[in-house]
N, C-alpha and C positions, 0 to 999 in steps of 0.2 A: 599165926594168922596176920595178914597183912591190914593195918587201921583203913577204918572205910574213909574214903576223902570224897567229900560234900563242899559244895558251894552257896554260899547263902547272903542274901544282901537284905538287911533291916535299913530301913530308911523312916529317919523322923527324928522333929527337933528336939526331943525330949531323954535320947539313950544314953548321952555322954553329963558325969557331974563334975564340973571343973573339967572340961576338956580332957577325962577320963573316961575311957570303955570299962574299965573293970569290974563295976559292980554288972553291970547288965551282960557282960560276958560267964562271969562268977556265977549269977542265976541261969542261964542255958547250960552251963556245965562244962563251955567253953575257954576256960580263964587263960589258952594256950594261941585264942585265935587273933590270926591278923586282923587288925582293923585301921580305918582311914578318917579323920573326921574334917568335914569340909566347912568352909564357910557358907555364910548364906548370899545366895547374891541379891539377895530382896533388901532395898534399901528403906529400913525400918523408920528411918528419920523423916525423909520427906511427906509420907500420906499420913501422917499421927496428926491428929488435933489434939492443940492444946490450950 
């Protein structure tokens, strides 16, 4: 039998540790799957009070 091929987009700051997918991949059972990790374009700096 041919593997079922799925598309899937998780989006959110919190999936990558140390700019790793692995553990959150490991838990879906995907440890095989491409993944992309982007910057943020939100400039954290300027709106902060301090």
């Amino acid at each position: 039998m041919d593997a079922c091929k799925v598309a899937c987009i998780f989006t959110s700051a919190a999936l990558a540790v140390d700019e790793d997918m692995h553990h959150f991949a490991d838990r879906l059972g995907v440890s095989t799957a491409k993944n992309l990790i982007l910057n943020s374009p939100f400039d954290y700096a300027r709106p902060a009070l301090l």
